[in-house]
C-alpha positions, -999 to 999 in steps of 0.1 A, spaced: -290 278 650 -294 271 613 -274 249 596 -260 278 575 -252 301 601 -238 272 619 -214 257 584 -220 281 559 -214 258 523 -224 257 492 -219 221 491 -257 208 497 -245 196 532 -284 195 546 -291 168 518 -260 148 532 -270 138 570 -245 114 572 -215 142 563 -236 165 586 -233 143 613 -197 131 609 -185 173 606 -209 181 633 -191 154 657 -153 173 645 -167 205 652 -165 202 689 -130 190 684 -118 220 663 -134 249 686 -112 227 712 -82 231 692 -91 267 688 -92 276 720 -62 257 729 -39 266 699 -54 290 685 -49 330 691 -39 335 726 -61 365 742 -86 384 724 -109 359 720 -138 378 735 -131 409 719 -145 419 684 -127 415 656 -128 435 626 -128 408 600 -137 394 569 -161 363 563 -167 341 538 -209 336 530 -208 324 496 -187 322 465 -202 352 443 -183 385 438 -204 403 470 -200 368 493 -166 359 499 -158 393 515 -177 401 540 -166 423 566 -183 429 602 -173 429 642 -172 391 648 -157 377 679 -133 347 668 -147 319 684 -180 326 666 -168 333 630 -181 312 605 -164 284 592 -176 271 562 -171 250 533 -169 262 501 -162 254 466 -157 273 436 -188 275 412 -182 241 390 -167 245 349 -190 239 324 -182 202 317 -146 207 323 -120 183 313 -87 169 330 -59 197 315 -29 175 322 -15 139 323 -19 108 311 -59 116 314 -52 147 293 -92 155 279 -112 132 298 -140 144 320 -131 155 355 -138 129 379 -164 137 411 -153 106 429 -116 97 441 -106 70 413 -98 42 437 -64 37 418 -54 71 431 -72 66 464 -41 65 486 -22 96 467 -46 121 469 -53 114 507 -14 118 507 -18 150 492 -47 164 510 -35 151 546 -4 174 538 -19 203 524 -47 203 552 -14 199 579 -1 232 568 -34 249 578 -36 246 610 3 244 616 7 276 607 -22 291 635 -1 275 658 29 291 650 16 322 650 -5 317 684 13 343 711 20 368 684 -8 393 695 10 403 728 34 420 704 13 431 682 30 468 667 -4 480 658 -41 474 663 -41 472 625 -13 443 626 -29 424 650 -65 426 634 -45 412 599 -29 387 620 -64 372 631 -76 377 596 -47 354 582 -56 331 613 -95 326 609 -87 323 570 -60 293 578 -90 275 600 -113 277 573 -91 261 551 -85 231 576 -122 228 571 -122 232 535 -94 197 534 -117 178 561 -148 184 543 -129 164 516 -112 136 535 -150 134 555 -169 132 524 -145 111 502 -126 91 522 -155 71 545 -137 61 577 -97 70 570 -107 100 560 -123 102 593 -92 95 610 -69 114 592 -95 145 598 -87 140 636 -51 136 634 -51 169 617 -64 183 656 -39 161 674 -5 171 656 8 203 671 37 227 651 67 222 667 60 189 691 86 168 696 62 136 697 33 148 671 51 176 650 35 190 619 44 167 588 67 195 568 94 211 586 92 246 575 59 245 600 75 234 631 97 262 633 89 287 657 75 324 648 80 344 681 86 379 667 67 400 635 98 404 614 96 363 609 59 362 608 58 388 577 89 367 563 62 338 567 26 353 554 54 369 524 77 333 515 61 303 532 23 314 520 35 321 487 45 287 486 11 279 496 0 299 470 16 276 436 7 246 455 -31 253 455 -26 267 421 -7 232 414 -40 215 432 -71 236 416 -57 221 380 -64 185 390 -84 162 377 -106 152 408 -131 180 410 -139 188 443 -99 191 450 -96 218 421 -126 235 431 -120 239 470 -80 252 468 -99 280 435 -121 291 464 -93 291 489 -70 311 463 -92 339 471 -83 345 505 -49 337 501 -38 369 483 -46 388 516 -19 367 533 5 371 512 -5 412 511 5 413 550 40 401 546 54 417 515 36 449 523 47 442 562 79 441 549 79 472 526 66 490 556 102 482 579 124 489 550 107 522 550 109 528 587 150 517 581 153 543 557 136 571 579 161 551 608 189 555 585 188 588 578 181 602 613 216 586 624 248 597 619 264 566 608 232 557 590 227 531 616 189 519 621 194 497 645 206 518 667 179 539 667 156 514 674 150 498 641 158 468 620 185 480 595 186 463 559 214 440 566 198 419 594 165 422 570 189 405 541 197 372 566 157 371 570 150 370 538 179 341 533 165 324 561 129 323 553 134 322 518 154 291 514 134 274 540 105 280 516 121 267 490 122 234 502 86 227 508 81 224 471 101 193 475 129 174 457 141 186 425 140 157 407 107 137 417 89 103 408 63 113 437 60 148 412 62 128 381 31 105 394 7 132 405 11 146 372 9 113 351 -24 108 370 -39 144 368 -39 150 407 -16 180 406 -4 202 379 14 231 374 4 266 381 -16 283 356 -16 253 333 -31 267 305 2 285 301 22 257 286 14 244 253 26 204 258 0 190 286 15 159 285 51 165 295 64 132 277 91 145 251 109 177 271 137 177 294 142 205 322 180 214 321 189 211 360 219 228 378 238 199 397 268 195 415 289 167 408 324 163 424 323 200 439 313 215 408 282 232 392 271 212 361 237 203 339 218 178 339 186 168 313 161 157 336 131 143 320 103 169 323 79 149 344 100 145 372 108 179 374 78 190 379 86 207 415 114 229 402 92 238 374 66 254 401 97 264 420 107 284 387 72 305 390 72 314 427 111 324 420 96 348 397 69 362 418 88 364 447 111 389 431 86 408 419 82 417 456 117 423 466 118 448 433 90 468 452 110 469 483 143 483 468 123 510 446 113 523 482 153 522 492 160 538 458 134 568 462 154 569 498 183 575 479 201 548 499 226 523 481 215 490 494 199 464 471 180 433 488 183 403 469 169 367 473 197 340 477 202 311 453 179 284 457 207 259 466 218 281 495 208 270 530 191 243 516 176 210 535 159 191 514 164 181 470 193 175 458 212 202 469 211 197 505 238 184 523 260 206 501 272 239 514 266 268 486 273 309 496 238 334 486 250 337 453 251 296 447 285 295 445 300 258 460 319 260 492 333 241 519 312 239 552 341 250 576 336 285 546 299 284 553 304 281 590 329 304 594 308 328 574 274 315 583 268 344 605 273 370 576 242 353 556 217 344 583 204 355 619 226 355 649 212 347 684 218 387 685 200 397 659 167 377 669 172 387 705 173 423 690 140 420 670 122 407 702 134 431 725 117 458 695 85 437 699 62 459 726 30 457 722 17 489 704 -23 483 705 -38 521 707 -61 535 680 -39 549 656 -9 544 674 23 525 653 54 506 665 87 526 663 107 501 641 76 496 614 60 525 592 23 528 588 7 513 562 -2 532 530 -42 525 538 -65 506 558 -92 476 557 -118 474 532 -115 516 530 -115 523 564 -87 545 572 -58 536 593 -68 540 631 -103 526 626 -114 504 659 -102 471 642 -99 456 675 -129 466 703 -122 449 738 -146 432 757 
């Protein structure tokens, strides 16, 4: 096999033996992963999916019949700027570096370690999903989102392999040997040890949690150390697609809930076999929040650092017209003494809530397009996303209780009324008893609606999935 077909790359990896030899001896160690944590089933059938072969308009989306064990992994970096500077920090005009300053060695391991832990976390989360697949079109996105997350593990270990000499080494193969959810090894952030057994949470994920994903590469593909930016601009690419499955995913259940909600004489779509908009509403407060806290604390010197040293900026940083972040203060909701006040936090150490601010924002955007279909329905229910101190576990305001709208509140309140806000045992054993495998051509789950168009222009019951 050649070494393209075997780790496609634009990344000159047959000048490199020594990197070729070090990714070739992982290799064996990921397709062992894989198999073990991997997508459970299906792994000799053909999958319908798209491949990355190069970075150019045509390459990064290519779609054939692959069977998942085979699909190409590769390495790939976004085309390099034309002698482009640092846009942030203390660093603020200086030529990118190509090598990890050794000053910063230790953080941007740090940061890559974590960022690469999400990848394969979320695989595993998501492993026995297929058996309950509600279409053949679901589970052939699912395995799309899945392939795309292992690429990206090898996207952060080409890094730590070709930057970080022997602990990069190490840390590469510690990313094989954690497991989501393990009580010895868990995955380092929490939000990817908990467990997605049904589809309702898994388009909740690919809609909240890869959002997040989403600012922190666009955080990542400002910094200052090259290859970093240029890997998470590549992996940017694919990560709209995720990101498409869960807020369309979701669109596509509130539209079924509507169809429900009219069918029944109490307007009840659970009871005809659907999720009705209330229990979606303690999803999205449940997914949501726990989102929210992967962009870390509020107020950060870990934050402050990154961006002092140009490792990681802020989303889309050409947007702000102070680079340097040295004079401005970000005006922070607190609570002191059980009440809401303000504090002027200097603007470097609030770096996280600042990206926070921007996936608020875009999340929104999303729910907006999910009550316009309930408004068209001419049904008066309005999702809404919670406050971001609600349901909170890490920053500053957890340990505090808050109700959806942010209001402060006693936890025997929250407890008495925690049941009101997020899922009940009841309401998840009700979404898994909904989850039966739907995988005929063409064919749809009862509680979802079909999606408004298929893959790459194929229509809706194309043979995305073709069994061995």
């Amino acid at each position: 096999m050649h070494l393209h077909e075997k780790i496609p790359n634009n990344v000159n990896l047959h000048e490199d033996r020594k990197l070729l030899r070090a990714l070739e001896k992982w290799q064996p160690n990921y397709m062992k992963w894989w198999q073990e944590a991997g997508p459970a089933g299906f792994q000799a059938d053909d999958i319908y999916l798209r491949t990355a072969v190069s970075v150019g308009s045509e390459g990064w989306a290519h779609f054939e019949y692959v069977k998942m064990p085979d699909y190409r992994w590769g390495i790939f970096l976004a085309l390099p700027g034309k002698d482009r500077r640092i846009p942030f920090g203390d660093f603020l005009g200086n030529p990118v570096w190509q090598e990890v300053p050794g000053e910063f060695r230790n953080s941007l391991r740090r940061i890559i370690v974590t960022q690469g832990d999400t990848e394969p976390a979320s695989v595993e989360q998501q492993r026995r999903l297929s058996s309950s697949a509600p279409s053949m079109y679901d589970c052939r996105n699912l395995f799309q989102v899945n392939v795309e997350e292992g690429r990206h593990l090898w996207a952060m270990v080409y890094l730590l392999h070709a930057h970080f000499g022997r602990d990069g080494r190490e840390e590469a193969e510690e990313l094989l040997e954690r497991r989501s959810g393990d009580f010895d090894k868990p995955r380092i952030l929490t939000t990817f040890n908990e467990p997605i057994d049904d589809w309702l949470s898994f388009f909740m994920f690919t809609m909240f949690t890869d959002r997040d994903g989403k600012y922190q590469l666009l955080a990542l593909a400002e910094s200052g150390f090259d290859p970093l930016s240029r890997t998470t601009r590549f992996m940017l690419t694919e990560e709209a697609h995720h990101m498409f499955v869960g807020e369309t995913g979701i669109g596509r259940v509130v539209r079924r809930a509507c169809e429900l909600m009219k069918q029944d004489p109490n307007e009840d779509a659970r009871a005809q076999g659907g999720i009705d908009l209330p229990m979606l509403q303690k999803y999205i407060n449940f997914w949501y929040s726990a989102s929210l806290d992967l962009f870390g604390g509020e107020i950060s010197s870990n934050a402050a650092d990154y961006f002092a040293s140009g490792l990681k900026g802020r989303a889309k940083e050409e947007r702000y017209d102070d680079h340097v972040a040295l004079s401005g203060h970000y005006d922070l909701e607190i609570l002191e003494e059980g009440a809401l006040g303000h504090k002027l936090v200097p603007m470097r150490n609030a770096m996280n809530e600042v990206v926070r601010d921007a996936y608020v924002e875009d999340n929104q955007r999303g729910v907006d397009r999910w009550n316009r279909i309930i408004r068209e329905a001419g049904i008066d229910f309005t999702l809404r996303l919670p406050s971001r101190r609600f349901n909170r576990k890490m920053g500053i305001y957890a340990g505090h209780d808050f109700d959806p709208e942010g209001k402060p509140i006693t936890d025997v309140e929250f407890n008495a009324r925690r049941f009101e806000w997020l899922p009940t045992e009841s309401d998840r054993t009700h979404v898994r008893n909904l989850m039966q495998p739907v995988l005929e051509r063409g064919k749809m789950a009862h509680w979802i609606a079909p999606p408004a168009a298929g893959i790459n222009g194929k229509p809706v019951d194309f043979e995305y999935i073709r069994k061995a």
